[in-house]
Backbone as XML, in Angstrom:
<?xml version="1.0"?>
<chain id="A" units="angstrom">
  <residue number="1" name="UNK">
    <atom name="N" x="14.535" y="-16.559" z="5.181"/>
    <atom name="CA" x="13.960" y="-15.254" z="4.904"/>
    <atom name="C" x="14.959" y="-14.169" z="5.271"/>
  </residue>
  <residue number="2" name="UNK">
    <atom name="N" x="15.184" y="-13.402" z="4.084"/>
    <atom name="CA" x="15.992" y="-12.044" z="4.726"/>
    <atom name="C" x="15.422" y="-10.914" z="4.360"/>
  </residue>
  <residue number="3" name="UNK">
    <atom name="N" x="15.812" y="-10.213" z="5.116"/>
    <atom name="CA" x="15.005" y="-8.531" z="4.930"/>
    <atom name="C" x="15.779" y="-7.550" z="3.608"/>
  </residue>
  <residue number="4" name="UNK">
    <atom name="N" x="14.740" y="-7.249" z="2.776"/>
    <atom name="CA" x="14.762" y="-6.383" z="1.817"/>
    <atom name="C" x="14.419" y="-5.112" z="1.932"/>
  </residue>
  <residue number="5" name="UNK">
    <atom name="N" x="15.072" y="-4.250" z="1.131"/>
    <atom name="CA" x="14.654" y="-2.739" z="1.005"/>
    <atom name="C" x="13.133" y="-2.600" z="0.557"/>
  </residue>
  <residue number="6" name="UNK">
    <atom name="N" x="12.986" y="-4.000" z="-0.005"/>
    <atom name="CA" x="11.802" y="-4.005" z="-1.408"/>
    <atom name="C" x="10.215" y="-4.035" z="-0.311"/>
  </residue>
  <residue number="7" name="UNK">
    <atom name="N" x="9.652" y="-3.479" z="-0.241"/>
    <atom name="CA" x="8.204" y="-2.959" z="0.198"/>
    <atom name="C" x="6.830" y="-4.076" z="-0.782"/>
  </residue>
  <residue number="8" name="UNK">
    <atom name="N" x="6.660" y="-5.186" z="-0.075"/>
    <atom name="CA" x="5.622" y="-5.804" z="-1.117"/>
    <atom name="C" x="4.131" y="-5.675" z="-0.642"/>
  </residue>
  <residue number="9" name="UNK">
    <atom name="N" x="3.920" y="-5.130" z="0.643"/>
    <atom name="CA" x="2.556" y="-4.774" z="0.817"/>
    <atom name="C" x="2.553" y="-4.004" z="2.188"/>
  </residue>
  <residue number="10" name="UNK">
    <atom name="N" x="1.457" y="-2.847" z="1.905"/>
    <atom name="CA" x="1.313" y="-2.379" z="3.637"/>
    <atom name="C" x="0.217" y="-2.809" z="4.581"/>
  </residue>
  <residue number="11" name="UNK">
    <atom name="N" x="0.004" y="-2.979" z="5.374"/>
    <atom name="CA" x="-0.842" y="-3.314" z="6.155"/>
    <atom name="C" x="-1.161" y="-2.346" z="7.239"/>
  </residue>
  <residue number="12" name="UNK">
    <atom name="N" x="-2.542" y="-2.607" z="7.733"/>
    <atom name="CA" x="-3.133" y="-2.041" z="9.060"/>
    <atom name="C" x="-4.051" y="-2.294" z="9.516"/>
  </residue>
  <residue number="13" name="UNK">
    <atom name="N" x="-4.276" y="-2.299" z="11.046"/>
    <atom name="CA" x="-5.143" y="-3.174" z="11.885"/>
    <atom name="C" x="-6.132" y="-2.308" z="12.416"/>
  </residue>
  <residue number="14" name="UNK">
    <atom name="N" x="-7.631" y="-3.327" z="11.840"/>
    <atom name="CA" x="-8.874" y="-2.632" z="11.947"/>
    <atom name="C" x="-9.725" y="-3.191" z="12.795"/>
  </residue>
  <residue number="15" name="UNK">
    <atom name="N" x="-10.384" y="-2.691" z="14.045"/>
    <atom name="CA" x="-11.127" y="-2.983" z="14.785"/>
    <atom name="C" x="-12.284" y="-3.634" z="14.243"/>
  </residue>
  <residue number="16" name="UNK">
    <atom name="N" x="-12.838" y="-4.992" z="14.499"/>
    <atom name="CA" x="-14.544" y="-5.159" z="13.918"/>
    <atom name="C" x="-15.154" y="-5.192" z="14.605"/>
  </residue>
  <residue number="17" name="UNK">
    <atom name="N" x="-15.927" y="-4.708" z="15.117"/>
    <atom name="CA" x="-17.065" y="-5.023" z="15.894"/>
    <atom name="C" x="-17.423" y="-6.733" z="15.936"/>
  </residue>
  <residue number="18" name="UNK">
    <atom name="N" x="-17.045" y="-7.308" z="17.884"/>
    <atom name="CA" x="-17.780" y="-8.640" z="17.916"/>
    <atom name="C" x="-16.420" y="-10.122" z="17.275"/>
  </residue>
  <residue number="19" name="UNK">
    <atom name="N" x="-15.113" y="-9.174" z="16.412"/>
    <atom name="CA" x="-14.092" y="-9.908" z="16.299"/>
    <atom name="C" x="-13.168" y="-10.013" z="16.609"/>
  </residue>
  <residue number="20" name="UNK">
    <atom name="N" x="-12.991" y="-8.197" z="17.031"/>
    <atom name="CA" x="-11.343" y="-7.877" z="17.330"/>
    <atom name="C" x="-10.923" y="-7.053" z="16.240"/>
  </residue>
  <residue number="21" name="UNK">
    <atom name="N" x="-9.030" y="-7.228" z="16.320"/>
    <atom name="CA" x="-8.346" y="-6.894" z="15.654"/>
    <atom name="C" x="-7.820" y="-7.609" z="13.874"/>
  </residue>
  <residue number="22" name="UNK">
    <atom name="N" x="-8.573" y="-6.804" z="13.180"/>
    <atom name="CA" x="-8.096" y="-7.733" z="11.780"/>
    <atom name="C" x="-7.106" y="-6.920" z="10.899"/>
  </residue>
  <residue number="23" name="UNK">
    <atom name="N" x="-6.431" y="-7.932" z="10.806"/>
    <atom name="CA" x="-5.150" y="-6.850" z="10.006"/>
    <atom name="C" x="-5.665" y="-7.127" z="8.671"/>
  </residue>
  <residue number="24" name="UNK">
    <atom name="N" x="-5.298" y="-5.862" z="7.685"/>
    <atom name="CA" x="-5.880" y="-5.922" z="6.426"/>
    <atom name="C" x="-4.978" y="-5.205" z="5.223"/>
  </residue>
  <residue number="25" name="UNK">
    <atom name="N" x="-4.243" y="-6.139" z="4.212"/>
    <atom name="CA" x="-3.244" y="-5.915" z="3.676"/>
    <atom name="C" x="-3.353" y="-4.465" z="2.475"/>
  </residue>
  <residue number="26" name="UNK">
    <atom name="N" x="-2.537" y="-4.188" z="1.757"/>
    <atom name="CA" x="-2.981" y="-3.609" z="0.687"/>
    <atom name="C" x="-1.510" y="-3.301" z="0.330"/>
  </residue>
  <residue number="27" name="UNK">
    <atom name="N" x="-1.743" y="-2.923" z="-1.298"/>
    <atom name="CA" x="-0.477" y="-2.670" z="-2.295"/>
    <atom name="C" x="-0.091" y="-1.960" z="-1.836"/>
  </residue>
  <residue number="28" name="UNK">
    <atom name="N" x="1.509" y="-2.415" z="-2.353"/>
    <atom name="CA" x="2.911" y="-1.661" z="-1.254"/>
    <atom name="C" x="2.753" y="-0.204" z="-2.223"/>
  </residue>
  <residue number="29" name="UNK">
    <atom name="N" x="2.219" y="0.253" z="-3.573"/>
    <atom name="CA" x="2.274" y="1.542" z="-3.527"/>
    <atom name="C" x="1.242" y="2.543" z="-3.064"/>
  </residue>
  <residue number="30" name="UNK">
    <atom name="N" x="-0.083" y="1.902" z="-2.425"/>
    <atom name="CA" x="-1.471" y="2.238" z="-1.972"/>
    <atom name="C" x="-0.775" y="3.551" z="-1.356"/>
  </residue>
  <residue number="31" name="UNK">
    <atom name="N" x="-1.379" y="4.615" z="-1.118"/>
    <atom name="CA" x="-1.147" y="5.773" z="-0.133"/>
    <atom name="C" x="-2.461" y="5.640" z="0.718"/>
  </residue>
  <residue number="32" name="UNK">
    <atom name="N" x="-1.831" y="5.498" z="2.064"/>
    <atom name="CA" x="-2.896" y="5.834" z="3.059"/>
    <atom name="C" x="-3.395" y="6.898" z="2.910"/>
  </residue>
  <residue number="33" name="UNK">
    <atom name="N" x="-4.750" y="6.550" z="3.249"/>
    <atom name="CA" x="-5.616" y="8.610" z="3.641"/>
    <atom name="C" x="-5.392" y="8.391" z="5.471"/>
  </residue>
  <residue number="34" name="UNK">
    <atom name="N" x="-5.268" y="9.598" z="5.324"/>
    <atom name="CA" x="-5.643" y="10.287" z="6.921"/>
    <atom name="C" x="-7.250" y="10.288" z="7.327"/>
  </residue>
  <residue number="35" name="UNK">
    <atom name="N" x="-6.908" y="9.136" z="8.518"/>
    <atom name="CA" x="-7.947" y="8.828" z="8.849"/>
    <atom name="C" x="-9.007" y="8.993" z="10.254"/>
  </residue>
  <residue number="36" name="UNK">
    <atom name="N" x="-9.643" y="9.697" z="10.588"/>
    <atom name="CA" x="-10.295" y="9.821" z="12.040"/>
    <atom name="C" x="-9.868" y="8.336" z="12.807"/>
  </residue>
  <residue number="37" name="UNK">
    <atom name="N" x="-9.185" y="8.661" z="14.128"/>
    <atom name="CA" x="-9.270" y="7.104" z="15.217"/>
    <atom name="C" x="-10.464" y="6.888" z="15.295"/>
  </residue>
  <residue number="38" name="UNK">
    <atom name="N" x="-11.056" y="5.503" z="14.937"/>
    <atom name="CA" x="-12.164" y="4.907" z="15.684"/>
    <atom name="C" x="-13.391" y="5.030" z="14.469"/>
  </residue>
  <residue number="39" name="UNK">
    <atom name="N" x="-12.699" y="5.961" z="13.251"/>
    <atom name="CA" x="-13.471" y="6.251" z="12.111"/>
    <atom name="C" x="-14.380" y="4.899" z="11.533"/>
  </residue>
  <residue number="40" name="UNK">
    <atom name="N" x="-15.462" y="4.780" z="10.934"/>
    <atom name="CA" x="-16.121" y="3.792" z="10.364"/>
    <atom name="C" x="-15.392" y="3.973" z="8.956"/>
  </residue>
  <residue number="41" name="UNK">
    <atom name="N" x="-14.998" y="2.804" z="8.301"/>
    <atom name="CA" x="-14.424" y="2.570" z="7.217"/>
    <atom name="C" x="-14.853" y="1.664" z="6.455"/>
  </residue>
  <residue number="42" name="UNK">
    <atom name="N" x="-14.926" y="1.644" z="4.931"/>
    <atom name="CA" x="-15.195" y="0.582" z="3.682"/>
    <atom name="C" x="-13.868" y="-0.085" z="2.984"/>
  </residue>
  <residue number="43" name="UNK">
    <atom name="N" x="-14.152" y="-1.096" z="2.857"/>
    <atom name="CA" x="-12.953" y="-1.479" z="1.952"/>
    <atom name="C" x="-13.438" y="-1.375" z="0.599"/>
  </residue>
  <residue number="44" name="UNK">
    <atom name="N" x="-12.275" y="-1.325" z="-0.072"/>
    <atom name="CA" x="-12.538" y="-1.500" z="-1.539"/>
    <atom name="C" x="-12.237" y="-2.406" z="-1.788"/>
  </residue>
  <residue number="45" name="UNK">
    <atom name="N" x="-13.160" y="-3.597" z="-2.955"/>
    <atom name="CA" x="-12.408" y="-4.443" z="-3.084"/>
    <atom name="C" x="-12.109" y="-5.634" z="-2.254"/>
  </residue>
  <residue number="46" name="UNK">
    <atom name="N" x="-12.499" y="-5.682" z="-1.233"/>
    <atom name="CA" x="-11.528" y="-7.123" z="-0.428"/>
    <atom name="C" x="-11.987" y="-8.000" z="-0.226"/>
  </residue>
  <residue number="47" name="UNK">
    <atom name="N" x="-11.380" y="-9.133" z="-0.580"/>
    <atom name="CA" x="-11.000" y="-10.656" z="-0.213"/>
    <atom name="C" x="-10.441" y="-11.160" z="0.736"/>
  </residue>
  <residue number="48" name="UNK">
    <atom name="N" x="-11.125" y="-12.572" z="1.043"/>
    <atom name="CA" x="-10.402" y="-13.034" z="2.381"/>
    <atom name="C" x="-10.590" y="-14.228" z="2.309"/>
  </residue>
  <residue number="49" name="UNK">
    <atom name="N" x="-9.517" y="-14.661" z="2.501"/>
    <atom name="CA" x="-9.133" y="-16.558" z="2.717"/>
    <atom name="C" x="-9.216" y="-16.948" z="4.484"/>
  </residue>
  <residue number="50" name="UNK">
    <atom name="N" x="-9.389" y="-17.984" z="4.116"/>
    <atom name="CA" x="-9.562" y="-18.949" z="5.834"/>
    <atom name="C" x="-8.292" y="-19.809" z="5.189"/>
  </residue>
  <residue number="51" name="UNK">
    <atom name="N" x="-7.031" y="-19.791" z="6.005"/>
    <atom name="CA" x="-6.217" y="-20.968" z="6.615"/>
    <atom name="C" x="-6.107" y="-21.288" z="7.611"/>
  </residue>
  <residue number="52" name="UNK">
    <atom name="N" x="-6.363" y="-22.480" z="7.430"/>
    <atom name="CA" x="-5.832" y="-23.119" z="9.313"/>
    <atom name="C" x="-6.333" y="-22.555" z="10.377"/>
  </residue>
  <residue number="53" name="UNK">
    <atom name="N" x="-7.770" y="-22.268" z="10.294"/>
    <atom name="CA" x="-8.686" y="-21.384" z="11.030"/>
    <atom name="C" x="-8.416" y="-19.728" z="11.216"/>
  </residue>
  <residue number="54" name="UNK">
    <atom name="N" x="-7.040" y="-19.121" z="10.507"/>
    <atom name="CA" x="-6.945" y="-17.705" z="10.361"/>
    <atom name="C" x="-7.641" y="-17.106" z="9.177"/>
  </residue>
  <residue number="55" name="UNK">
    <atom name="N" x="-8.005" y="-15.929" z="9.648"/>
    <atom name="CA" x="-9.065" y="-15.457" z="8.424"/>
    <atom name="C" x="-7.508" y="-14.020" z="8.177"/>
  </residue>
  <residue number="56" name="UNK">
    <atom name="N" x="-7.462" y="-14.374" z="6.411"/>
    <atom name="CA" x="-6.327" y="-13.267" z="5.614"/>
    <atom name="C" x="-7.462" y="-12.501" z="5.017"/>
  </residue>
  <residue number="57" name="UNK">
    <atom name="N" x="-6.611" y="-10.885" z="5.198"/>
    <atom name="CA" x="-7.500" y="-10.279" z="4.512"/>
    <atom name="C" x="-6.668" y="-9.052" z="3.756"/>
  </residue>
  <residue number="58" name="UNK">
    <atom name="N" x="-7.393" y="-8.945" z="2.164"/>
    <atom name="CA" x="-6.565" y="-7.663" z="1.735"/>
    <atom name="C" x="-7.608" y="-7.100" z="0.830"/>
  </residue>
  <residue number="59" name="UNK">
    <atom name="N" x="-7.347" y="-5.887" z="0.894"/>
    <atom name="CA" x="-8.181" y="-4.801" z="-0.388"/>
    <atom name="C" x="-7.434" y="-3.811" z="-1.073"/>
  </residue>
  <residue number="60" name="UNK">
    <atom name="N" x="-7.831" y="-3.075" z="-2.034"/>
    <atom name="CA" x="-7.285" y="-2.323" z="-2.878"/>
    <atom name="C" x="-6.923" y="-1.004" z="-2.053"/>
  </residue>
  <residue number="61" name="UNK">
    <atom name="N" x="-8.015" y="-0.727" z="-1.332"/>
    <atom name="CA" x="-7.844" y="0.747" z="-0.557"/>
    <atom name="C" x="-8.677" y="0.633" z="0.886"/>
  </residue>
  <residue number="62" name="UNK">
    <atom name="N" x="-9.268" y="2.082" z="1.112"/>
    <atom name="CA" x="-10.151" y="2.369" z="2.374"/>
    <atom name="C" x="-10.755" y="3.580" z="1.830"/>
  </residue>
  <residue number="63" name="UNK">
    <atom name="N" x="-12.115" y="4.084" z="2.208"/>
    <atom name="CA" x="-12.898" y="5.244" z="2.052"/>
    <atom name="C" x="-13.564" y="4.854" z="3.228"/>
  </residue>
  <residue number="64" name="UNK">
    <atom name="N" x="-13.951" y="6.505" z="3.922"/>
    <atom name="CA" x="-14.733" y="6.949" z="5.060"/>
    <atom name="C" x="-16.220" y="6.231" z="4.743"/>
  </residue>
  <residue number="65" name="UNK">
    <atom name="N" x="-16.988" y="5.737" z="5.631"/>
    <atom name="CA" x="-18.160" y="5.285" z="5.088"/>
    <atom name="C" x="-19.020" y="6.231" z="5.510"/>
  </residue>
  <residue number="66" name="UNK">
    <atom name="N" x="-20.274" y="5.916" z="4.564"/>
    <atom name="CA" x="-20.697" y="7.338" z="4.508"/>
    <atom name="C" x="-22.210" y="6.956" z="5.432"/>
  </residue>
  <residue number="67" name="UNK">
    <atom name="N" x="-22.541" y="7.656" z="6.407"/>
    <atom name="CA" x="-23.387" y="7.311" z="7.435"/>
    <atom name="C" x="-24.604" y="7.740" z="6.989"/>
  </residue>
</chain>
């Protein structure tokens, strides 16, 4: 493996309630929104595989959820 200029996905790590820390992928051209710390959030979109007892996870985006 060598390191590229090339950007193939961004990621960021979301608190769940009762799981922890789940990192959660999304397209390398996605633009983050600015988001409140600790904000309640939706994914758009996401899927998640179990390997080898790790749970992968990615979605299209994030929106504020609406309370």
């Amino acid at each position: 493996n060598q390191r590229t200029e090339n950007i193939v996905a961004k990621a960021l790590d979301f608190y769940v309630e009762g799981m922890g820390v789940q990192r959660v992928k999304f397209p390398a051209d996605y633009q983050l929104l600015k988001i409140p710390d600790m904000a309640i959030v939706k994914l758009i979109n996401p899927t998640a595989v179990v390997y080898r007892g790790n749970v992968y996870v990615k979605a299209d985006g994030i929106e504020l959820a609406k309370n």
